[in-house]
C-alpha positions as CSV (number, residue, x, y, z in Angstrom):
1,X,-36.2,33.2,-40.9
2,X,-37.1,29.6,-40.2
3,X,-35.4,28.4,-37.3
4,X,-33.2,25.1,-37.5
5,X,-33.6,22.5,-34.7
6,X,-30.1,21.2,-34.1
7,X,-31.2,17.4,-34.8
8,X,-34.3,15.5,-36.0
9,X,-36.7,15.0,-33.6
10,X,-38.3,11.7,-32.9
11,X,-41.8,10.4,-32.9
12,X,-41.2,9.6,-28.8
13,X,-39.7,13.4,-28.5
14,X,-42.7,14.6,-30.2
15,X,-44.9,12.7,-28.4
16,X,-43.8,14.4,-25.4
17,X,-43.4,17.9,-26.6
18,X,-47.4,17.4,-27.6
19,X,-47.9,16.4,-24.4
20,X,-46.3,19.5,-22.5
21,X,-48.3,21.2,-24.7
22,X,-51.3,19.7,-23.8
23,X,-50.7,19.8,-19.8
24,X,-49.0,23.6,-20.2
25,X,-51.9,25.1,-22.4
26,X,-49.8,25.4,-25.6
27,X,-46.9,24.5,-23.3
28,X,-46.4,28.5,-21.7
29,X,-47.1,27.2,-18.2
30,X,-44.5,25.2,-16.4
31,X,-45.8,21.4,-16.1
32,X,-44.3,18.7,-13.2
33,X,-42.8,15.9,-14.3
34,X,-45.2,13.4,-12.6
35,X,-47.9,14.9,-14.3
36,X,-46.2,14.4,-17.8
37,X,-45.6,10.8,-16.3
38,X,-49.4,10.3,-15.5
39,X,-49.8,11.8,-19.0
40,X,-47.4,9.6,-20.8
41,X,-48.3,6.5,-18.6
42,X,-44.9,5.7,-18.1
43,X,-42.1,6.5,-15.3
44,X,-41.3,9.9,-13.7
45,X,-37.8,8.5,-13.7
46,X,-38.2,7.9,-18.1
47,X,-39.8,11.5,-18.1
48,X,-36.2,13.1,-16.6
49,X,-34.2,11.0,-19.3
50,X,-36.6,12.4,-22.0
51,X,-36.6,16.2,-20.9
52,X,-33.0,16.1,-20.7
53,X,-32.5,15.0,-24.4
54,X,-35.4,17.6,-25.1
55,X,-33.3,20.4,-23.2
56,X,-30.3,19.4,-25.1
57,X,-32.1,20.0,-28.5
58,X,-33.2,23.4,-26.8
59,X,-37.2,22.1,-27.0
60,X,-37.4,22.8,-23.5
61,X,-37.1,24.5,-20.6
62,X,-36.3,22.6,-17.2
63,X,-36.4,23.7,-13.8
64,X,-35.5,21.2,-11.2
65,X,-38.9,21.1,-8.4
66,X,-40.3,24.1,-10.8
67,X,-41.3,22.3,-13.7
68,X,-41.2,21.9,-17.6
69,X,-42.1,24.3,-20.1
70,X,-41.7,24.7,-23.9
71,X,-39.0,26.8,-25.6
72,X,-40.4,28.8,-29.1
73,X,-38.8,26.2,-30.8
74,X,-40.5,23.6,-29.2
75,X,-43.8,25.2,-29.3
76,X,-43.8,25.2,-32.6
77,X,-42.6,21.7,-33.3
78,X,-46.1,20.5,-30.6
79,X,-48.1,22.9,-32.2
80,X,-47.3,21.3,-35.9
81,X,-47.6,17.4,-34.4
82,X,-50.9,19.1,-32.8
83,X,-52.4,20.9,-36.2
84,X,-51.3,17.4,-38.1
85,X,-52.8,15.3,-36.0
86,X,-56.4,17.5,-36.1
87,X,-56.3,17.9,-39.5
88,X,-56.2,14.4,-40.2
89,X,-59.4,14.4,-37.8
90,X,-61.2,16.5,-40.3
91,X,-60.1,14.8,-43.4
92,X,-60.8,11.4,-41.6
93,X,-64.7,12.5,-40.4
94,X,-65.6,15.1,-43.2
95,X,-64.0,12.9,-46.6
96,X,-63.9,9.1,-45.4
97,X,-67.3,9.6,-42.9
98,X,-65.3,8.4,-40.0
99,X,-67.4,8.4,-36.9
100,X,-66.1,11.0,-33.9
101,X,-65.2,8.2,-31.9
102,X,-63.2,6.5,-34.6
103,X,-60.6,9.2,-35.5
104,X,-58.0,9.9,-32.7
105,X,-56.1,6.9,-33.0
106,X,-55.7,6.7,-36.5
107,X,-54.7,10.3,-36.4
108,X,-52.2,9.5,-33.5
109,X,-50.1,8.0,-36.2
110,X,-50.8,10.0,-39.1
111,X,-49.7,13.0,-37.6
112,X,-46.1,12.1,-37.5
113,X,-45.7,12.3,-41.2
114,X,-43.1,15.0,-41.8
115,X,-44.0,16.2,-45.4
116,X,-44.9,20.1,-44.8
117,X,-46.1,19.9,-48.3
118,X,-48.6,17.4,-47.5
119,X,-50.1,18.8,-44.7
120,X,-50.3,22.5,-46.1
121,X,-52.4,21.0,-49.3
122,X,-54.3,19.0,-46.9
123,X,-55.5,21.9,-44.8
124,X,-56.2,24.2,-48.5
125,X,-58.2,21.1,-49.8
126,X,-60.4,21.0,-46.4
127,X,-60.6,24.3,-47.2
128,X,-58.4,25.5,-43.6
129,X,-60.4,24.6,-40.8
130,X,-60.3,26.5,-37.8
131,X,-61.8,23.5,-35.8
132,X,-61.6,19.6,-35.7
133,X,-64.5,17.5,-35.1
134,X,-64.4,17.5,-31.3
135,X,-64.2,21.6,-31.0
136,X,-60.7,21.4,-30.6
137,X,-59.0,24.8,-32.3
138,X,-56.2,24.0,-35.3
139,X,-53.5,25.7,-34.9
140,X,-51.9,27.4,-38.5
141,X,-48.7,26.7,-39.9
142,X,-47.6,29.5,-37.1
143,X,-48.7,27.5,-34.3
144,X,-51.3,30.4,-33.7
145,X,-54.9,29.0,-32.1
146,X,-58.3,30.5,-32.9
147,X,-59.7,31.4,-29.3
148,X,-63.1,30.0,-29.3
149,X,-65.4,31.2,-26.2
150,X,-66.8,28.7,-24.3
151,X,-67.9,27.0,-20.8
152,X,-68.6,24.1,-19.3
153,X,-72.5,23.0,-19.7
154,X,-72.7,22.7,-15.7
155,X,-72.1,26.6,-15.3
156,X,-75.1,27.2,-16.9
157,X,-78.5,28.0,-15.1
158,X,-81.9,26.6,-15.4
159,X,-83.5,27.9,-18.6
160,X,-80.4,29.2,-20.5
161,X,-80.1,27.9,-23.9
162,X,-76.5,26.9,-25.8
163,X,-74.7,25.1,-28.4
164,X,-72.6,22.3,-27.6
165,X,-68.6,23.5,-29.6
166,X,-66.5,20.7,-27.7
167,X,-65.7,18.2,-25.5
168,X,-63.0,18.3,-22.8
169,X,-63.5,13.5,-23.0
170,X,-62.5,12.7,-26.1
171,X,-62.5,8.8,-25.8
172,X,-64.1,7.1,-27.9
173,X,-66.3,5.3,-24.9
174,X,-67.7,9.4,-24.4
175,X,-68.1,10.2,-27.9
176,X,-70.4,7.1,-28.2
177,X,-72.5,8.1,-24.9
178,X,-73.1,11.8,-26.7
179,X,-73.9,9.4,-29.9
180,X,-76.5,7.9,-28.2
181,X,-78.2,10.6,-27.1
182,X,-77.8,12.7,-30.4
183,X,-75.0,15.3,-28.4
184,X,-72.1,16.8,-31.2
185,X,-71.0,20.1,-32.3
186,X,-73.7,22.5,-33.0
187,X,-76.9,20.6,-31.2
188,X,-78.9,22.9,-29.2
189,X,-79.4,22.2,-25.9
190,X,-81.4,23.7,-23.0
191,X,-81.0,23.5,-19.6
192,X,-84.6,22.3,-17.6
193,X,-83.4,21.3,-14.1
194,X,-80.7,21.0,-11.8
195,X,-80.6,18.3,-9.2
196,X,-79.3,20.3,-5.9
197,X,-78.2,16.6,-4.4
198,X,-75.8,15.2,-7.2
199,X,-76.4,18.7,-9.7
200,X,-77.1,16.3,-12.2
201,X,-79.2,18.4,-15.2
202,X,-82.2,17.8,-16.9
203,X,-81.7,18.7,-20.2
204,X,-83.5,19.1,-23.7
205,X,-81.3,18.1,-26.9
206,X,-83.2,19.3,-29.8
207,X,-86.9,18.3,-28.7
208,X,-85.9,15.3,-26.8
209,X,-85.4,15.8,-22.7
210,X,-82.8,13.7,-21.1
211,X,-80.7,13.4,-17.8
212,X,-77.0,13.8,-17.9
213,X,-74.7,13.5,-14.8
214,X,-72.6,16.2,-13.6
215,X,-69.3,14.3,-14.9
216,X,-70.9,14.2,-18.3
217,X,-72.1,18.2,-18.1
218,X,-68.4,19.1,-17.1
219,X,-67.2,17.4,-19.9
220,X,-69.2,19.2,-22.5
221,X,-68.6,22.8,-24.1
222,X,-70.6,24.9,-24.8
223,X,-71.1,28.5,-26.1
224,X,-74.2,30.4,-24.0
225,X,-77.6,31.9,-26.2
226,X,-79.6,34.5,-24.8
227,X,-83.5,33.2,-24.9
């Protein structure tokens, strides 16, 4: 049985549901309200106002000193704004040959559209992706996520071989730098050197070598190969 939220909610209430989600991982974990702040570039004292209309509409729980967490209801209602908004990703890079770079913003406002219709024919005619172009899982019209495994590229050891699946930067400033040096999903990518001072890595993408900082290599997902 579909469960009834007692009002509409808002594009600012959803904007903060997605980002409890976000901070929470799929908003299980209790969040602090100056980290939803720091998210949400705005004031703790605006984040108390907010939760307090979002407890009211039963979209969250709220523990004073222990945090902020998501109710089912709310859950689903991020995980919706969340698949939305990644869809539209897809459709953006794989039908109108967006750039990575290029999508989020243009998805932050398309994935507000309420029409449940519209975005279950959007995910059938991109044929349900499980992915959007940064890595990032989709989650279905349950709010269920595909579990993808992955680590970080600077866990991994001189020699070892992977495939790059994500990002954990996706601004457009770090999707150009991967750009440049031919980084997205599914380049392979091999580990040559560590640097023990800085541990920045010499790498090879492809057949080219290059050398990435330890900010970038921390920011990069990857899923390990054997040799």
């Amino acid at each position: 049985m579909p469960i009834i939220l007692k009002s509409m909610v808002t594009l600012s209430e959803e904007n903060y549901l997605k980002a409890i989600y976000h901070l929470g991982k799929q908003g299980v974990n209790a969040v602090s309200t100056n980290a939803i702040a720091e998210k949400m570039d705005t004031k703790a004292s605006s984040v108390t106002d907010m939760i307090k209309k979002l407890a009211e509409k039963n979209l969250v729980n709220y523990i004073k000193y222990q945090g902020v967490s998501l109710t089912k209801e709310g859950r689903l209602t991020a995980a919706s704004v969340v698949r939305k908004h990644r869809l539209w990703e897809v459709f953006l890079v794989e039908k109108l040959q967006f750039s990575w770079d290029e999508v989020h913003e243009v998805a932050e406002q398309l994935e507000h559209i309420q029409s449940k219709k519209l975005v279950n024919e959007l995910d059938t005619f991109l044929e349900y992706p499980t992915h959007d172009p940064h890595g990032d899982p989709i989650p279905d019209k349950d709010g269920n996520i595909t579990k993808t495994d992955k680590i970080i590229l600077s866990q991994l050891q001189v020699n070892q071989r992977c495939m790059c699946v994500g990002v954990n930067d996706s601004s457009a400033d770090f999707l150009k730098y991967l750009d440049k040096h031919h980084i997205a999903l599914g380049t392979q990518i091999q580990i040559l050197s560590k640097e023990p001072f800085d541990e920045s890595l010499t790498i090879k993408v492809d057949d080219v070598v290059i050398n990435i900082s330890k900010v970038v290599a921390n920011n990069i997902y990857v899923k390990s190969q054997t040799l």
